[in-house]
C-alpha positions in Angstrom: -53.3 -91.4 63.4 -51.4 -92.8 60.4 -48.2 -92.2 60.7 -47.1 -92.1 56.9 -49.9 -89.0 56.1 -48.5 -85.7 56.2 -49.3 -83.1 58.7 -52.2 -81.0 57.6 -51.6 -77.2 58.5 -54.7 -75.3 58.1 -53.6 -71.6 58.2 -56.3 -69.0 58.9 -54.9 -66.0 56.9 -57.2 -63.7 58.0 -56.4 -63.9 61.5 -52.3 -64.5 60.7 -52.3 -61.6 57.8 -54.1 -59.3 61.1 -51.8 -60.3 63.3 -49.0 -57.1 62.5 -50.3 -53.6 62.0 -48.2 -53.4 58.3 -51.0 -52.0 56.1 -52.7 -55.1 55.2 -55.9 -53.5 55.5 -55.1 -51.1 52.0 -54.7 -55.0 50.8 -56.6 -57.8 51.9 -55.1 -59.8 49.1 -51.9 -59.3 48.1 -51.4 -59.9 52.0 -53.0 -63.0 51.8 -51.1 -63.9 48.4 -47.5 -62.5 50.4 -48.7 -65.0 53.3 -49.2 -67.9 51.0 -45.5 -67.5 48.9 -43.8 -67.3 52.5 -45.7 -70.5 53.6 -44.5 -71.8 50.1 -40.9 -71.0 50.9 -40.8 -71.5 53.9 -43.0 -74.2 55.2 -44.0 -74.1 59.0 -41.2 -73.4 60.7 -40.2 -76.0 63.7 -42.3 -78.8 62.0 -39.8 -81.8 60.9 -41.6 -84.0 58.1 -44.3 -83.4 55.8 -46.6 -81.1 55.8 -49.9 -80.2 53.9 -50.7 -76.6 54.0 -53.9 -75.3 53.3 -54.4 -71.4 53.5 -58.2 -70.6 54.1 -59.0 -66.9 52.6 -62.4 -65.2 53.1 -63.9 -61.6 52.2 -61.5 -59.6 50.1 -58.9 -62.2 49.2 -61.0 -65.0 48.1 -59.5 -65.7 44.7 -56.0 -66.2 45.8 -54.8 -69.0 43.7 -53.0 -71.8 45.2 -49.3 -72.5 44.3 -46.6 -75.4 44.7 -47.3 -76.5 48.5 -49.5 -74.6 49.7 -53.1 -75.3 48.6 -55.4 -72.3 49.0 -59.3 -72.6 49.8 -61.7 -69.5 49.4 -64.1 -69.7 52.5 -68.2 -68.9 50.5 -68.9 -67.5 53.9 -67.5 -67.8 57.6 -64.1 -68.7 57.4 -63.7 -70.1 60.9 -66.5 -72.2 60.0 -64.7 -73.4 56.9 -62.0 -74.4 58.6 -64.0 -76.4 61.3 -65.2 -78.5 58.4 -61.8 -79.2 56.5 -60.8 -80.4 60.7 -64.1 -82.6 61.0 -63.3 -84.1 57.5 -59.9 -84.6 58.4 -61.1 -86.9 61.3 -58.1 -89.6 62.3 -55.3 -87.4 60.8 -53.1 -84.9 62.5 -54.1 -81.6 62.0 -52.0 -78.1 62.8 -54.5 -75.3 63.2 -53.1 -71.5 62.7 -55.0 -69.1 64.3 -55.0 -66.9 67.3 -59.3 -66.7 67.3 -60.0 -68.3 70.8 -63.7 -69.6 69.5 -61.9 -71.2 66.5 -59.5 -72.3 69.5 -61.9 -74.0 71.5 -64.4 -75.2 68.5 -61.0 -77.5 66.5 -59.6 -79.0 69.6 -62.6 -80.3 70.2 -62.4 -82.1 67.2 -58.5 -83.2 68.3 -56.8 -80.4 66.5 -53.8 -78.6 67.8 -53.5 -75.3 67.7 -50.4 -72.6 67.3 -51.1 -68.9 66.9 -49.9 -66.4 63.9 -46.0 -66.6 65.5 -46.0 -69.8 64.1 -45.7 -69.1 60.6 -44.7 -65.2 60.5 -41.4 -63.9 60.6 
C-alpha cells in the first residue's frame, strides 16, 4: 500500500442513514445530504491523516451532489454492488468500508478492505 495516498472511506449511506430510527424514511435524501455535510465537517472520526471520502447513495437520494471533501457517487442499481467495484478498483490502496450489511462485510474484505459499522461516522 503506498503510504503517501490518502485513506479512501467508502461510506454506505443507506445502511449508516438506517442505522437510527430518526425519520429518515419521510426523507431519503436530505438524510443522505445531512450525512454527507457531517462527513464534510467532520471527517471520520479516530482516523489520523488523510482521508478520501466517498458517500455511495442509491434509490431515493441518488442526486445528492458532492461537496468540499466528501465526493458523493449515485449507485444506477445495487448499491452494495457499487461499492464492491470502487474496492476492486481501488486494488493496492487502503480502503475504510462503512457499513453494518454483513454480505457487503464478507464480499470487501475479501478484496482486503476493512470494515467499521455506522458508529463510525454518526454521532
Amino acid at each position: 500500500m503506498n503510504a503517501d495516498v490518502p485513506l479512501l472511506v467508502i461510506v454506505d449511506a443507506a445502511n449508516v442513514v438506517g442505522s437510527v430510527p430518526d425519520g429518515w424514511w419521510r426523507d431519503r435524501r436530505g438524510a443522505a445530504e445531512r450525512l454527507r455535510d457531517r462527513l464534510a465537517a467532520d471527517g471520520v472520526p479516530g482516523r489520523s491523516g488523510p482521508v478520501e471520502i466517498v458517500l455511495v447513495v442509491e434509490g431515493a437520494a441518488r442526486g445528492v451532489e458532492s461537496v468540499p471533501g466528501v465526493l458523493v457517487e449515485s449507485a444506477a442499481g445495487s448499491g452494495d454492488d457499487h461499492m464492491f467495484e470502487l474496492v476492486a478498483r481501488a486494488a493496492g490502496r487502503a480502503c475504510l468500508v462503512v457499513t453494518a450489511d454483513r454480505e457487503l462485510r464478507r464480499r470487501v474484505t475479501e478484496l482486503g478492505a476493512d470494515v467499521a459499522g455506522p458508529r463510525t461516522v454518526r454521532p
